[in-house]
C-alpha positions as CSV (number, residue, x, y, z in Angstrom):
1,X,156.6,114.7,155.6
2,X,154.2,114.1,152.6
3,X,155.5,113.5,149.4
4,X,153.1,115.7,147.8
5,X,155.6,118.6,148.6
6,X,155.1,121.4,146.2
7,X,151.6,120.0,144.5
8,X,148.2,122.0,145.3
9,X,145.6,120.7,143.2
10,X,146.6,117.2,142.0
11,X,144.5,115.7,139.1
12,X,144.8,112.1,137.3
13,X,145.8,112.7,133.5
14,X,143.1,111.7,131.5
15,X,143.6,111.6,127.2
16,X,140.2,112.4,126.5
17,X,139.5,115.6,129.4
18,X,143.4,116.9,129.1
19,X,143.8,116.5,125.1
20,X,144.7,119.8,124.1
21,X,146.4,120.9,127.4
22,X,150.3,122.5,127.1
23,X,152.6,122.9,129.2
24,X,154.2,126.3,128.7
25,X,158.0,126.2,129.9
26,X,158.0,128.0,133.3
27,X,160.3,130.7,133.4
28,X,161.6,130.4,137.2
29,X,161.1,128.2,140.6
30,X,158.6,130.0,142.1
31,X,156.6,126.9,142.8
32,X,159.3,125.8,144.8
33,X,160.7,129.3,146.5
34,X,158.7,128.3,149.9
35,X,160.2,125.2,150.4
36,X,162.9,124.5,153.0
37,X,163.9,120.9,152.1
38,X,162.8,118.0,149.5
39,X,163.4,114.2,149.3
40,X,165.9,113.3,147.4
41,X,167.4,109.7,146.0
42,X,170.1,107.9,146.8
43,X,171.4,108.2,143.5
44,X,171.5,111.9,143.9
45,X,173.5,112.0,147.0
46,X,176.9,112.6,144.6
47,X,175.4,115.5,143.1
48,X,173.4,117.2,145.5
49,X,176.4,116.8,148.5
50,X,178.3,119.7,146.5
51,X,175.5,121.7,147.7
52,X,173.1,121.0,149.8
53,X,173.4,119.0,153.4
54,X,171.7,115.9,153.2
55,X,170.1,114.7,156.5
56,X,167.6,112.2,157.2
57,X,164.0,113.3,158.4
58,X,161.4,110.8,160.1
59,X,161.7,107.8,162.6
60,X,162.2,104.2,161.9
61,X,161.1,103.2,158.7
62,X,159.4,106.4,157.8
63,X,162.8,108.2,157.6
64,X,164.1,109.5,154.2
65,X,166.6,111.4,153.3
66,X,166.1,115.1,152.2
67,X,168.1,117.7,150.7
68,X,167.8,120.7,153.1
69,X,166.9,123.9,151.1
70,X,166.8,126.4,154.4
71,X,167.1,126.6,157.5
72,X,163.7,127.5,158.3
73,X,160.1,126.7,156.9
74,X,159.1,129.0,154.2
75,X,162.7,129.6,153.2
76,X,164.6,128.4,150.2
77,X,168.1,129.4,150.0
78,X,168.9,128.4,146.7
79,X,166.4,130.6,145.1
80,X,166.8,134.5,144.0
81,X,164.5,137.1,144.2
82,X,163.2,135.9,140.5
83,X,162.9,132.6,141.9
84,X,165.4,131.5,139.8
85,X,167.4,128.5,141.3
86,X,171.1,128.9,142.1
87,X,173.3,129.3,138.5
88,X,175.7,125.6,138.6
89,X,173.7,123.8,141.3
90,X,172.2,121.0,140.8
91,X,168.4,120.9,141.2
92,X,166.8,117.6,142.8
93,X,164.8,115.7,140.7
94,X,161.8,115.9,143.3
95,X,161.6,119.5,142.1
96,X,162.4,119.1,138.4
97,X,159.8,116.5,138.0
98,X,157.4,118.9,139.0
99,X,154.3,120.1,137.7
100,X,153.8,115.5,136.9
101,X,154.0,113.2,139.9
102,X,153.4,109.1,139.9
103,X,150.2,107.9,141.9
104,X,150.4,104.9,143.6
105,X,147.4,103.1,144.8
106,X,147.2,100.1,147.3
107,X,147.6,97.6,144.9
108,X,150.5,99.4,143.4
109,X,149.1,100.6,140.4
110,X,150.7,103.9,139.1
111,X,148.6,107.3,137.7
112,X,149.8,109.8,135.9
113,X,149.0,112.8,137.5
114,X,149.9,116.7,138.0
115,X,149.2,119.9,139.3
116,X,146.2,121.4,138.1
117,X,147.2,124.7,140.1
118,X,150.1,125.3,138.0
119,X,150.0,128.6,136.0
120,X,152.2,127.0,132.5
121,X,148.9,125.0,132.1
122,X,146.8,126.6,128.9
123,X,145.8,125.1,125.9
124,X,147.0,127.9,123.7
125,X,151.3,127.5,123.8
126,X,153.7,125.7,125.4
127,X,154.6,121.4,125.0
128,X,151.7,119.0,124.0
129,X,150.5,116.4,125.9
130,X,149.0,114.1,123.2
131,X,149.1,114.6,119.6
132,X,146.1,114.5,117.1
133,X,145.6,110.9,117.4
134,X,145.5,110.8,121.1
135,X,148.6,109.2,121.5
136,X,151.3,110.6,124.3
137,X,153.6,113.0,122.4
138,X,157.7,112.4,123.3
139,X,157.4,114.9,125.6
140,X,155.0,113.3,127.9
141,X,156.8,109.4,127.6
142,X,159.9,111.1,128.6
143,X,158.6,112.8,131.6
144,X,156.5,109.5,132.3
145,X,159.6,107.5,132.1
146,X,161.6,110.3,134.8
147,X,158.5,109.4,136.8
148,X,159.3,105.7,136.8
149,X,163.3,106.1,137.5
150,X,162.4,108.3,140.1
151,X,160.0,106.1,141.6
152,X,162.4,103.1,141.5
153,X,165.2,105.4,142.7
154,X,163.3,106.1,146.1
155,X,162.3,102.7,146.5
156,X,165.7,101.9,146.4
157,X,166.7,104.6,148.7
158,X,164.1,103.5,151.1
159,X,165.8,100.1,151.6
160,X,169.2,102.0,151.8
161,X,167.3,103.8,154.8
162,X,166.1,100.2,156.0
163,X,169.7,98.7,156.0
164,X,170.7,102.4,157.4
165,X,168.4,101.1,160.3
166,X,169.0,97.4,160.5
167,X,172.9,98.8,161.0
168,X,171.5,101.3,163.5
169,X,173.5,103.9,162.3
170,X,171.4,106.5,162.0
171,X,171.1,108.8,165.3
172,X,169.6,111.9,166.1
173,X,172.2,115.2,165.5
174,X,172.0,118.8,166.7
175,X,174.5,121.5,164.6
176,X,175.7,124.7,166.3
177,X,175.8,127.1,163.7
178,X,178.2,130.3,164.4
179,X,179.4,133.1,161.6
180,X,181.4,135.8,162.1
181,X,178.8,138.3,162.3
182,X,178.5,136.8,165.4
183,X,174.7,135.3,164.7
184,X,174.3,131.3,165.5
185,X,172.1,128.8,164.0
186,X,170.7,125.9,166.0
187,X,169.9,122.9,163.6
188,X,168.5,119.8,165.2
189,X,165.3,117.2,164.9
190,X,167.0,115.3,162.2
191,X,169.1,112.2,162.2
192,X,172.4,111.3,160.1
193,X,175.1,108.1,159.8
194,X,176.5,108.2,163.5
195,X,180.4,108.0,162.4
196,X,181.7,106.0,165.1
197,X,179.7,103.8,164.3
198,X,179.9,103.6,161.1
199,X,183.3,102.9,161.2
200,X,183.0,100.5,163.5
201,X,181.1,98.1,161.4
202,X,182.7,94.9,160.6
203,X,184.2,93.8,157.2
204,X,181.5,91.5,156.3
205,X,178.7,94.5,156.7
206,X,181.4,96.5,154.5
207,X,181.8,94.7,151.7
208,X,177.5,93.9,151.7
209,X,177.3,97.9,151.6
210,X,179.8,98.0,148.8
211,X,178.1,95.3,146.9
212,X,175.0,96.6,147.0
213,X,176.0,100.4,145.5
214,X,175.1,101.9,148.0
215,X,178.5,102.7,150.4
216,X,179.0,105.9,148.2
217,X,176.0,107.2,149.3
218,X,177.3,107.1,153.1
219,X,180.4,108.9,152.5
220,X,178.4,111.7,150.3
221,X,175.7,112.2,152.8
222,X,178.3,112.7,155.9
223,X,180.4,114.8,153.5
224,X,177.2,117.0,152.7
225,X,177.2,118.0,156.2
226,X,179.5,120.8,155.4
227,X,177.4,122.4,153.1
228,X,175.3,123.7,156.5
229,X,177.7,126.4,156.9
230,X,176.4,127.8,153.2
231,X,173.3,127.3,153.8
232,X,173.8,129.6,157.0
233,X,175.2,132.4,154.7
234,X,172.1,132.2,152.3
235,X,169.8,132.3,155.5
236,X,171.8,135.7,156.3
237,X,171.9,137.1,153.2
238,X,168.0,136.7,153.0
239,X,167.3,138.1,156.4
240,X,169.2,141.0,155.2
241,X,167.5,141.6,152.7
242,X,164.1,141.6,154.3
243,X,165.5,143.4,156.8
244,X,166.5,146.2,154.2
245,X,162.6,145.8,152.5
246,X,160.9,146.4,155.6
């Protein structure tokens, strides 16, 4: 899955071609309303496993967790028919760093970048870029310095994943979905922290899991799990309601 989720037109940020571009606060998700799932950091997982299930997507060392949004493509629970997210649940910073993303090139060199096809672009209202001088205004070092957490943050997930893998814990799950409406929900192609297994790891691996701040994250993904059942109920509720707008 590409991490350019969500972006349509990316452009490099350039002080001398964007200088008097704004970014007008967006008053709802839309951008995000027809997406089923995001990446999402390690650091997250406490957060996010009040509400959304977190699973792993990808084989090998291309796997990465993700925050599942819906249950099928095109179909984002969390978000109401303003495309306003969920009131009290917590939105992943993949999605609250949009319309800027980080760059990276071969060398590892990072660029600035966003979404040109974002409609809170103008150069009329809205937060400035650069000031008179040229120079980046607060706003944009504080979203340039989210960027850089972020960025570090998934790094460090991604050898999280790699240990995940070295410990071959990881293993490929189905879900049987039932309600009492009597509809059922298949879930499968994605993987998540085979328990057994898990537990049976000795104390040495433990203790190096504790150590390295990331044993939390185990127990919050395999605790997420339980959020499938709500995710059911919002995939329900909206086929409902299409049903009823047809």
């Amino acid at each position: 899955m590409t991490t350019m989720l969500l972006y349509k037109e990316i452009k490099a940020l350039n002080r001398d071609e964007h200088k008097g571009l704004k970014l007008k606060a967006a008053p709802n998700c839309d951008f995000a309303a027809n997406t089923h799932l995001v990446p999402i950091a390690g650091l997250e997982f406490f957060q996010a496993a009040r509400h959304y299930p977190i699973v792993f997507i990808g084989e090998g060392a291309q796997a990465m967790p993700i925050a599942l949004l819906g249950l099928k493509d095109g179909h984002n629970g969390y978000i109401d028919e303003q495309h306003a997210w969920q009131p009290n649940t917590y939105i992943p910073a993949f999605v609250r760093r949009y319309p800027f993303v980080l760059a990276q090139d071969d060398a590892n060199n990072f660029t600035v970048c966003f979404d040109a096809a974002y409609h809170g672009w103008n150069e009329e209202e809205g937060r400035e870029l650069f000031d008179a001088e040229g120079k980046n205004t607060e706003f944009l070092d504080e979203m340039i310095q989210f960027l850089q957490n972020f960025t570090a943050e998934m790094e460090r997930t991604r050898l999280f994943v790699a240990k995940l893998n070295e410990l071959e814990l990881l293993s490929a799950r189905t879900l049987k979905l039932n309600h009492t409406s009597g509809e059922s929900f298949v879930l499968s192609d994605f993987q998540a922290v085979d328990e057994e297994k898990f537990m049976a790891l000795g104390d040495e691996q433990i203790l190096e899991l504790h150590k390295s701040g990331v044993l939390g994250w185990v127990y919050a993904h395999l605790m997420s799990l339980g959020n499938t059942n709500q995710l059911f109920d919002h995939y329900l509720a909206r086929k409902a309601q299409d049903g009823a707008d047809a």
